[in-house]
C-alpha positions as CSV (number, residue, x, y, z in Angstrom):
1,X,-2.4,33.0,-2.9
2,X,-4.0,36.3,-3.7
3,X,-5.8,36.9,-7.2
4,X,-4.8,40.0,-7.0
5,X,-1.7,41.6,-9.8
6,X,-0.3,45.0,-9.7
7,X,-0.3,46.6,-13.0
8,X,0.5,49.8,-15.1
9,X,-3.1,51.0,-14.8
10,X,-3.0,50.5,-10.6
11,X,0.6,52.8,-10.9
12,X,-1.1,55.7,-13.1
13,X,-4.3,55.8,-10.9
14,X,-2.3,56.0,-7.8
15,X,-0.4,58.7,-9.1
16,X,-3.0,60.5,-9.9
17,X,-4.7,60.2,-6.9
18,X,-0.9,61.0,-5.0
19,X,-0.4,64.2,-7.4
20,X,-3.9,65.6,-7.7
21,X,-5.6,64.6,-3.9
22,X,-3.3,64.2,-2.1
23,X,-1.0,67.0,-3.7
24,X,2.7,65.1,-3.5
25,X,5.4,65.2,-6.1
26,X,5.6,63.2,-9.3
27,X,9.0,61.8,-7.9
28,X,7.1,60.6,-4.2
29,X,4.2,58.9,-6.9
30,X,7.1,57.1,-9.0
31,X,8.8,56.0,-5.6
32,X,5.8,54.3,-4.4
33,X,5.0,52.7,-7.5
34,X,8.4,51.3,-8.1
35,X,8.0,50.0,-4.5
36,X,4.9,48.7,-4.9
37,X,5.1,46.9,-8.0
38,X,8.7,45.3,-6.2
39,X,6.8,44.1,-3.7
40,X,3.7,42.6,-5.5
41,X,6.0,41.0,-8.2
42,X,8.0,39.5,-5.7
43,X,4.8,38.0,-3.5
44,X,3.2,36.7,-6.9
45,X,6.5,35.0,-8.1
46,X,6.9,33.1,-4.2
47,X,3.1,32.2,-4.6
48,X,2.3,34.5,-1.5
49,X,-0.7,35.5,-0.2
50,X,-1.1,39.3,0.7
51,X,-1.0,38.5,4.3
52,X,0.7,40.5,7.2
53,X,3.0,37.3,7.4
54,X,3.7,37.7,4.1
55,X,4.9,41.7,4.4
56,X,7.0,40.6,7.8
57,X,8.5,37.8,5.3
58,X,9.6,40.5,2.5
59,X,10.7,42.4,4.9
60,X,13.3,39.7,5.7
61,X,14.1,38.7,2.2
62,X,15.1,42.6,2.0
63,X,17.6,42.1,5.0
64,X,19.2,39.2,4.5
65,X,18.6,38.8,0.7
66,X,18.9,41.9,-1.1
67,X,22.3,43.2,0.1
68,X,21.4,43.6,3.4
69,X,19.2,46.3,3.2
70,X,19.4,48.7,6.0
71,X,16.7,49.1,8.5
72,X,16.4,52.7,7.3
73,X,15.5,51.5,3.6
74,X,13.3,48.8,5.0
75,X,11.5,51.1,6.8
76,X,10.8,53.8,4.0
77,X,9.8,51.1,1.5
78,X,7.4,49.2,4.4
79,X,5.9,53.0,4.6
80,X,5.4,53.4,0.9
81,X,4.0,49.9,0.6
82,X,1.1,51.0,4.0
83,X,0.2,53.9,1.7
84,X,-0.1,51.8,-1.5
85,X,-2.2,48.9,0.1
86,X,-4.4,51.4,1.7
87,X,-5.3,53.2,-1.1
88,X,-5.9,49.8,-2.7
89,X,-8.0,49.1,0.0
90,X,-10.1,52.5,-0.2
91,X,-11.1,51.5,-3.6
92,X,-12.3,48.4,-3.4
93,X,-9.0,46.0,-4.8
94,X,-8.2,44.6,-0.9
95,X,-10.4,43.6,1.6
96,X,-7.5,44.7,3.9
97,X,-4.2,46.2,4.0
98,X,-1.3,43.7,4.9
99,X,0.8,45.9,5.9
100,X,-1.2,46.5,9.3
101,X,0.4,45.6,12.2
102,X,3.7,45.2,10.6
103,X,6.4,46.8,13.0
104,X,8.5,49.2,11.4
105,X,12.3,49.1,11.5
106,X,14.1,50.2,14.0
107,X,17.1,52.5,13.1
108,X,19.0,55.9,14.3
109,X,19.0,59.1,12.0
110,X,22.2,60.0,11.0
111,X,23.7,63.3,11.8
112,X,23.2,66.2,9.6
113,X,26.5,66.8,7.8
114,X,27.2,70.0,5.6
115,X,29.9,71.3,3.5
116,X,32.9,73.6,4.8
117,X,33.9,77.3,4.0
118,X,36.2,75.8,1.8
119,X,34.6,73.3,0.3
120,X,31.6,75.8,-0.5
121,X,34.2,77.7,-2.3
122,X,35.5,75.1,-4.6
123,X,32.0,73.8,-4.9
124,X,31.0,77.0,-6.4
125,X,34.5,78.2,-8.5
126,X,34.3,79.4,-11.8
127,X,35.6,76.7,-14.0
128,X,36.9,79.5,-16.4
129,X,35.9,77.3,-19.6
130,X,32.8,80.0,-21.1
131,X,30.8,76.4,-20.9
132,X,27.2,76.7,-21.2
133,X,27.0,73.7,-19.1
134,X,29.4,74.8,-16.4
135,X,27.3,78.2,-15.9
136,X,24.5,75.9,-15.5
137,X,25.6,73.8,-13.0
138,X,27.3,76.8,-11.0
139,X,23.3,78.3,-11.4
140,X,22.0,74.9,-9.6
141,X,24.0,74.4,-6.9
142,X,24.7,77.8,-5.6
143,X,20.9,78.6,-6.0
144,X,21.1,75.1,-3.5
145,X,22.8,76.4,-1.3
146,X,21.0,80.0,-0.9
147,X,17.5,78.4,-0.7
148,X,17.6,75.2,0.9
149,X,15.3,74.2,-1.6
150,X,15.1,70.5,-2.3
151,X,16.0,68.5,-5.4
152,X,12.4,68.0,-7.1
153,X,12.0,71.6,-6.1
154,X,14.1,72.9,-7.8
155,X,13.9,70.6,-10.6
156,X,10.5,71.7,-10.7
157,X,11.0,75.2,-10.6
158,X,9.8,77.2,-13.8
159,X,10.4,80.9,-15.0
160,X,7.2,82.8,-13.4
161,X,8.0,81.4,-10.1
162,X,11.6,83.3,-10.0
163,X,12.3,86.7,-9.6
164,X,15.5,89.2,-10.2
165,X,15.8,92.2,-9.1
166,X,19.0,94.3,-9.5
167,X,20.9,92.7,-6.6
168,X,18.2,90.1,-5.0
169,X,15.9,87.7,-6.2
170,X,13.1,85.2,-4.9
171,X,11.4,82.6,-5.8
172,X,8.0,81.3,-5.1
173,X,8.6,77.2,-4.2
174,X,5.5,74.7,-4.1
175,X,6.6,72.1,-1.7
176,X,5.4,68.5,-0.3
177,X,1.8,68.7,0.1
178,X,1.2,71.5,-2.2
179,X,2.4,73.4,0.3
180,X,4.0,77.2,-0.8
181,X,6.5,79.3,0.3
182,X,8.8,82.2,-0.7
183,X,12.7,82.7,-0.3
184,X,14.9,85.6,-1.1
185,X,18.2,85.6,-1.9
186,X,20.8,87.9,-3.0
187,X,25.0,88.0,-3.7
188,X,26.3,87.4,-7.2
189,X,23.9,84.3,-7.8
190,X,21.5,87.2,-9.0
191,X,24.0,88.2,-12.3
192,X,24.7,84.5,-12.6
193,X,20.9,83.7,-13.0
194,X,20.3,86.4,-15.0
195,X,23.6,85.4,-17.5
196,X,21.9,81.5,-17.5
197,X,18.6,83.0,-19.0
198,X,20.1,84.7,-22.1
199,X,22.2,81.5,-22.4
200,X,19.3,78.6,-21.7
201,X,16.9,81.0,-24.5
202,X,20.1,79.6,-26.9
203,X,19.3,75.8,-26.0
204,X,15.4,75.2,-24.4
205,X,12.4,74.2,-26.7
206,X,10.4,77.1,-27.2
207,X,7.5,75.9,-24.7
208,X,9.8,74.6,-21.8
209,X,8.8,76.8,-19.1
210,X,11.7,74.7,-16.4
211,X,14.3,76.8,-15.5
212,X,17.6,74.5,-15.2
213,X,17.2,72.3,-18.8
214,X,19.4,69.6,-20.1
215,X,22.0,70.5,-22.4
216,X,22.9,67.3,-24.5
217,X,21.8,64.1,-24.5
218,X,18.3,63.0,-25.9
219,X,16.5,65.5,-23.5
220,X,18.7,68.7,-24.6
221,X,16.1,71.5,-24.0
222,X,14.3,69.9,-21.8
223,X,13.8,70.2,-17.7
224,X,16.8,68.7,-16.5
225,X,15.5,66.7,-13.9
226,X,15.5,64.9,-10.7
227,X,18.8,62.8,-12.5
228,X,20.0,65.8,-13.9
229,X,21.1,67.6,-11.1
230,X,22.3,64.4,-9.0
231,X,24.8,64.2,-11.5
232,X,25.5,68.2,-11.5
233,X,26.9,67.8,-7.8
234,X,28.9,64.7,-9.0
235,X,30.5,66.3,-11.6
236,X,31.1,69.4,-9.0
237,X,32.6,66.5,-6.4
238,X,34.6,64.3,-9.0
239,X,36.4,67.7,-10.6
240,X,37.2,68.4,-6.7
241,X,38.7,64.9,-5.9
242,X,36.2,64.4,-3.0
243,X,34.7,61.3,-2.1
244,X,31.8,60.1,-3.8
245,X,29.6,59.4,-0.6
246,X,30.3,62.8,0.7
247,X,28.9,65.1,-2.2
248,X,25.1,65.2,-2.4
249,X,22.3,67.7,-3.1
250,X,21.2,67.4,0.5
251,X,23.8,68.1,2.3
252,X,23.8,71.7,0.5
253,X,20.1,71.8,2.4
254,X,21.8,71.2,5.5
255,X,24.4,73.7,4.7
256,X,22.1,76.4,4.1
257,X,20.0,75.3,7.5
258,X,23.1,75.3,9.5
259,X,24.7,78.8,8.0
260,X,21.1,80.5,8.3
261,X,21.2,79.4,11.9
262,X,25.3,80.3,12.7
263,X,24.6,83.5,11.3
264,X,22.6,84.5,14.5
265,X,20.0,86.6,12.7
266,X,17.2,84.2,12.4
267,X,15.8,81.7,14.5
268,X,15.0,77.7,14.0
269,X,11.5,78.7,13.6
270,X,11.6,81.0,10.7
271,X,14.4,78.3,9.4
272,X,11.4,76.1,9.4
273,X,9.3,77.9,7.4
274,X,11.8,79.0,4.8
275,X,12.7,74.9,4.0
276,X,9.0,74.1,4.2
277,X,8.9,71.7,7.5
278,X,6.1,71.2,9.3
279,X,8.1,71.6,13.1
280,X,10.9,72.9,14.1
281,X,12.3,69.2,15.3
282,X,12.4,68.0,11.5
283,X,14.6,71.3,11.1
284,X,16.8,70.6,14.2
285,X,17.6,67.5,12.0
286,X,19.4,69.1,9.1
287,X,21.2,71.4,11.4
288,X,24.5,70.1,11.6
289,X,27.6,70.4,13.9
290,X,26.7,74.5,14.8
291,X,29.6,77.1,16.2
292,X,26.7,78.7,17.3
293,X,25.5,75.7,19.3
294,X,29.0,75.1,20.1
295,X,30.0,78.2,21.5
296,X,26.3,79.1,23.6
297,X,26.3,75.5,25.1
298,X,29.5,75.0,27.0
299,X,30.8,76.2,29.9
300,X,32.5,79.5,29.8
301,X,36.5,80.2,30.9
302,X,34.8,82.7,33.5
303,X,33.1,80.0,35.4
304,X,36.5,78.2,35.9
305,X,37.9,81.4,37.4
306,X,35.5,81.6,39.6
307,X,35.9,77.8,40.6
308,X,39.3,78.8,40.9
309,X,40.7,76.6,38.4
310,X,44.0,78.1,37.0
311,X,44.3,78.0,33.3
């Protein structure tokens, strides 16, 4: 059994190194803590040694022990873990990483889904209640949907990174990996915005700099969060009767990828660089059932006639 125990100081030198070297979001760190210290809890309390068999083992306790974990889940937490252990190798704390070797689960991507016409619309209705909170949430998830920006994102996103103009606005988005870009957007999102800064000056702590704040609870005037705007789409689902398991944040990303795409103008590649991927095939992903697509790739009523096929 290895000597070795994870502990509160390994998880805020990790995320340090994650945030500062390697340039990754605060929620990515967390994520790879939380999986880490899983993981190294679990080997201690089984008397495990940190062994490749031992990593193959967890990752059968996951599948058959922990409500059958999917192999998708299995596989981002084996990826976290690689990452962990070989950091924790690079400075000194394992004479190897244990996760070498290990084969990653197999599993199939599921296909990109995004909202409706319709659904848009009710997504983004005016609630008619003068509600600080439901200008706020209309705020968050139409500035979703015109960006493509991704929940920590825009979670992050503070006041001298966004811009308004008299009918468009930008805003300048660090990404994963440090990695910056800018997006305009325009319609009646501008006013909105523009409405929810004389509104959030009413409620935010006088040196909260985060653009989307909470509004009650123990963090009232404080950035909202990661949490924060999970629950904003749920609230948004719920008041819409929809089914839970079809209302999240990033399905508004795959909205805005597919609509940016159907609308002809602009090509995957410039898609790409507006949501920050590094190739066009990680954007192909989030671009979900397309008229566009639909219409160009199928064969035309013309090229019956002229087979002579009779309508």
């Amino acid at each position: 059994m290895s000597s070795f125990r994870w502990t509160e100081d390994h998880a805020k030198a990790f995320s340090e190194y994650h945030i500062i070297t390697k340039g990754r979001s605060t929620t990515a760190a967390e994520k790879y803590c939380r999986i880490a210290r899983m993981f190294f809890t679990w080997a201690t309390a089984e008397g495990m040694p940190l062994t490749r068999d031992t990593v193959e083992h967890w990752m059968r306790h996951l599948a058959i022990r922990c409500d059958n974990r999917s192999n998708a889940t299995r596989a981002s937490r084996l990826s976290s873990l690689r990452s962990v252990c070989k950091w924790l190798v690079e400075i000194g704390h394992l004479e190897a990483n244990p996760c070498e070797g290990v084969p990653t689960p197999k599993f199939s991507k599921a296909a990109a889904q995004k909202f409706s016409p319709a659904e848009l619309t009710a997504l983004f209705a005016d609630p008619g209640d003068n509600k600080a909170i439901s200008l706020r949430d209309r705020c968050i998830l139409m500035l979703f949907y015109a960006t493509g920006m991704r929940r920590n994102e825009v979670a992050t996103l503070t006041l001298d990174r966004i811009t308004l103009a008299t009918r468009t606005g930008r805003v300048h988005v660090i990404g994963k990996g440090a990695k910056h870009r800018t997006i305009s957007f325009e319609g009646p999102l501008v006013h909105l915005l523009k409405t929810w800064l004389v509104v959030r000056a009413q409620f935010a702590h006088s040196d909260e700099k985060h653009l989307f704040i909470a509004l009650h609870g123990f963090n009232a005037g404080r950035a909202i969060g990661n949490g924060g705007l999970h629950k904003t789409i749920k609230r948004a689902g719920s008041r819409m009767g929809l089914p839970d398991n079809t209302v999240f944040l990033h399905k508004l990303r795959s909205t805005y990828a597919t609509d940016l795409y159907d609308s002809g103008g602009i090509e995957v590649k410039n898609i790409s660089m507006l949501m920050g991927h590094a190739s066009t095939d990680t954007t192909w992903g989030y671009i979900a059932i397309s008229e566009r697509h639909l219409q160009r790739n199928r064969i035309k009523t013309n090229k019956w006639e002229q087979l002579g096929v009779a309508g």
